[in-house]
DSSP file (Angstrom, degrees, kcal/mol; ACC not computed):
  #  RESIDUE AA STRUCTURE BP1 BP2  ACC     N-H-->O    O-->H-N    N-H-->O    O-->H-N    TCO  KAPPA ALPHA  PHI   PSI    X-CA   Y-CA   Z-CA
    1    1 A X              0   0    0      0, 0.0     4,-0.3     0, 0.0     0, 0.0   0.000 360.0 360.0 360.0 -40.6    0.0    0.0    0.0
    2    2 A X     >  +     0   0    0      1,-0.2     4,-0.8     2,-0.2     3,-0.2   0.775 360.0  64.0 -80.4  -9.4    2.9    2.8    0.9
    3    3 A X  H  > S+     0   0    0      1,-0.3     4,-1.2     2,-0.2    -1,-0.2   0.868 101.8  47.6 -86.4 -33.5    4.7    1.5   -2.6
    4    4 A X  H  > S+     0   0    0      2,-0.1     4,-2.0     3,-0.1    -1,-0.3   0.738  97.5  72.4 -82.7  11.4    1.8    2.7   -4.7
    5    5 A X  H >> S+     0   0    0     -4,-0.3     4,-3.1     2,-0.2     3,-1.7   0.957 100.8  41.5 -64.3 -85.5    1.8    6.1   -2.8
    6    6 A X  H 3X S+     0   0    0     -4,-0.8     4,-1.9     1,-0.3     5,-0.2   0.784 114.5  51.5 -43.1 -38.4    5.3    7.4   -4.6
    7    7 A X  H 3X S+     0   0    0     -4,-1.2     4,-2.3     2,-0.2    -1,-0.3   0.965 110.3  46.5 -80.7 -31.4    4.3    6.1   -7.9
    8    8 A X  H <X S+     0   0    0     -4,-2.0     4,-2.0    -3,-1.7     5,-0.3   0.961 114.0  54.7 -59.9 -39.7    0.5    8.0   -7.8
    9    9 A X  H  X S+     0   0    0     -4,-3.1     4,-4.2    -5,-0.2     5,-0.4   1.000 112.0  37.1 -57.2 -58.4    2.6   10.8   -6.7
   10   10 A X  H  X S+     0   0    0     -4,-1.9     4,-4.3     1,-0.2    -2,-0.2   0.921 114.9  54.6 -32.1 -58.7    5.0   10.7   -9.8
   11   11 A X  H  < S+     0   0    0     -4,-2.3     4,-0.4    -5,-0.2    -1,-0.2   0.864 113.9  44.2 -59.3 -58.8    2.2    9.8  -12.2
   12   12 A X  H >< S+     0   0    0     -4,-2.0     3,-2.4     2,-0.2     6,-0.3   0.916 112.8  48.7 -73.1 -65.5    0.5   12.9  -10.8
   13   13 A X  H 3< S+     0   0    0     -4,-4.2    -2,-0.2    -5,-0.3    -1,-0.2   0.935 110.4  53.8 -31.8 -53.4    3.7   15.2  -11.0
   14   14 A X  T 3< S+     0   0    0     -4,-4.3    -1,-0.2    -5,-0.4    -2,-0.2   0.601  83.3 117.1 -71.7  -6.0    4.1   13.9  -14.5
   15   15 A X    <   -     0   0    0     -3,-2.4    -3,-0.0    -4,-0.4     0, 0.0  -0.031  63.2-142.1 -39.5 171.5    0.2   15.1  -15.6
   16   16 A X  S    S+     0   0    0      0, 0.0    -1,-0.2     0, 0.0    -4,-0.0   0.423 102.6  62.0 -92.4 -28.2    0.5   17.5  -18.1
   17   17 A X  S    S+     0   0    0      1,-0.1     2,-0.8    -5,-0.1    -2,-0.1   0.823  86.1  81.7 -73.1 -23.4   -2.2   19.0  -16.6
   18   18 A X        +     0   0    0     -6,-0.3    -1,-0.1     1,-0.1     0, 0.0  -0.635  46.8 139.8 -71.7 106.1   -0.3   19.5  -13.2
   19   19 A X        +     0   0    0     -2,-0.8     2,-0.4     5,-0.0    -1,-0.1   0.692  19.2 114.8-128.6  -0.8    1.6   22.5  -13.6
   20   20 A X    >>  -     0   0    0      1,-0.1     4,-2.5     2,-0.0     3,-1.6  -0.414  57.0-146.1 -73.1 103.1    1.5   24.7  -10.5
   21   21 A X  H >> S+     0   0    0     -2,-0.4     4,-2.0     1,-0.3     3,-0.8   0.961  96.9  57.7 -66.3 -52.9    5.6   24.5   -9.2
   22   22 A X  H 3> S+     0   0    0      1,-0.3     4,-1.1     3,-0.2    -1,-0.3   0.765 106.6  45.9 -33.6 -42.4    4.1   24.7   -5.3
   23   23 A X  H <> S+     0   0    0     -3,-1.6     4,-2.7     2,-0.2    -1,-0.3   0.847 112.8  49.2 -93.2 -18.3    2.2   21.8   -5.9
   24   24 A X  H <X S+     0   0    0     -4,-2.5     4,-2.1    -3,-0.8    -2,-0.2   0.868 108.6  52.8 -90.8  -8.3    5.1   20.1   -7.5
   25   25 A X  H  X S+     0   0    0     -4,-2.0     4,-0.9     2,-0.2    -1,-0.3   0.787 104.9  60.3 -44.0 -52.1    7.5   21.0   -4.7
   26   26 A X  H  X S+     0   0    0     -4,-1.1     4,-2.4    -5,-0.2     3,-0.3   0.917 103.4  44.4 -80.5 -60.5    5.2   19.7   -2.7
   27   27 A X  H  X S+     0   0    0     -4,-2.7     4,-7.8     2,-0.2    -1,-0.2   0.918 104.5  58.2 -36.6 -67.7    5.3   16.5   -4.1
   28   28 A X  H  < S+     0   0    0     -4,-2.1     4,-0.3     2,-0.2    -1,-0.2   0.761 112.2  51.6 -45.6 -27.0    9.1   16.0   -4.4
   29   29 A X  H >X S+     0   0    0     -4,-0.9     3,-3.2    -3,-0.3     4,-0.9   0.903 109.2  44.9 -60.8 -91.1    8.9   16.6   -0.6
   30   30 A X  H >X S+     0   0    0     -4,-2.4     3,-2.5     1,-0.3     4,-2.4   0.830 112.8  48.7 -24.9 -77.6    6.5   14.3    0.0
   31   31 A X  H 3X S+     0   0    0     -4,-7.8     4,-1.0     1,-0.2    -1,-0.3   0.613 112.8  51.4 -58.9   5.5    8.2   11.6   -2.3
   32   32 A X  H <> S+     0   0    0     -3,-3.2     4,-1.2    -4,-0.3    -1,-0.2   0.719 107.6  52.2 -67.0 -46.2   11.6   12.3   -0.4
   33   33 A X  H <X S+     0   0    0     -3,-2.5     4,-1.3    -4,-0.9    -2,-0.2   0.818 110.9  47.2 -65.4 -47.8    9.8   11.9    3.0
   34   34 A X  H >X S+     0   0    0     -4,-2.4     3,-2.3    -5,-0.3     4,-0.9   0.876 110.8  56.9 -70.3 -94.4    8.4    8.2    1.8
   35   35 A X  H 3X S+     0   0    0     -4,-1.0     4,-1.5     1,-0.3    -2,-0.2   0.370 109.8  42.2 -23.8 -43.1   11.9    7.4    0.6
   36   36 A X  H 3X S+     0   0    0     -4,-1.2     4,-1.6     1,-0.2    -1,-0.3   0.842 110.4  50.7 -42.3 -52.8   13.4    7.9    3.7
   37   37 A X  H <X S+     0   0    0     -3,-2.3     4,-2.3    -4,-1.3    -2,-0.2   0.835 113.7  44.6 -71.2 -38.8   11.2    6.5    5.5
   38   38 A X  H  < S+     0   0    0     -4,-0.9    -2,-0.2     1,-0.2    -1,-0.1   0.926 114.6  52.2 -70.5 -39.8   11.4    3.2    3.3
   39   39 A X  H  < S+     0   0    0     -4,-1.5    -2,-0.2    -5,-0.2    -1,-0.2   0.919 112.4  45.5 -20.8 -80.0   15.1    3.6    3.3
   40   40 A X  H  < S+     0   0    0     -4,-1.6    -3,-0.2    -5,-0.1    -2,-0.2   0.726  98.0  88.2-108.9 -52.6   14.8    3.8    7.3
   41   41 A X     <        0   0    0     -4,-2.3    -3,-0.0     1,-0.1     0, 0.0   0.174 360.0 360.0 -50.8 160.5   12.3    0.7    7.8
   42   42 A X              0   0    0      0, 0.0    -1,-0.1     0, 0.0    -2,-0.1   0.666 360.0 360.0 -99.3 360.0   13.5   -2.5    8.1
């Protein structure tokens, strides 16, 4: 369940329709925060 999180986010990042650089900062955050955190887990 948390591995399709980072890919909806990507897939979402990548719209064409998404174009607002705050939201896609936001995003790169976000998927930074889940990497870590999968990273971190055992």
């Amino acid at each position: 369940m948390v591995a399709k999180i980072p890919m909806m986010a990507i897939t979402i990042s990548n719209s064409s329709r998404v174009k607002p650089l705050p939201f896609r900062i936001l995003i790169a955050r976000f998927l930074n925060v889940v990497k870590n955190k999968t990273l971190t887990a055992p």
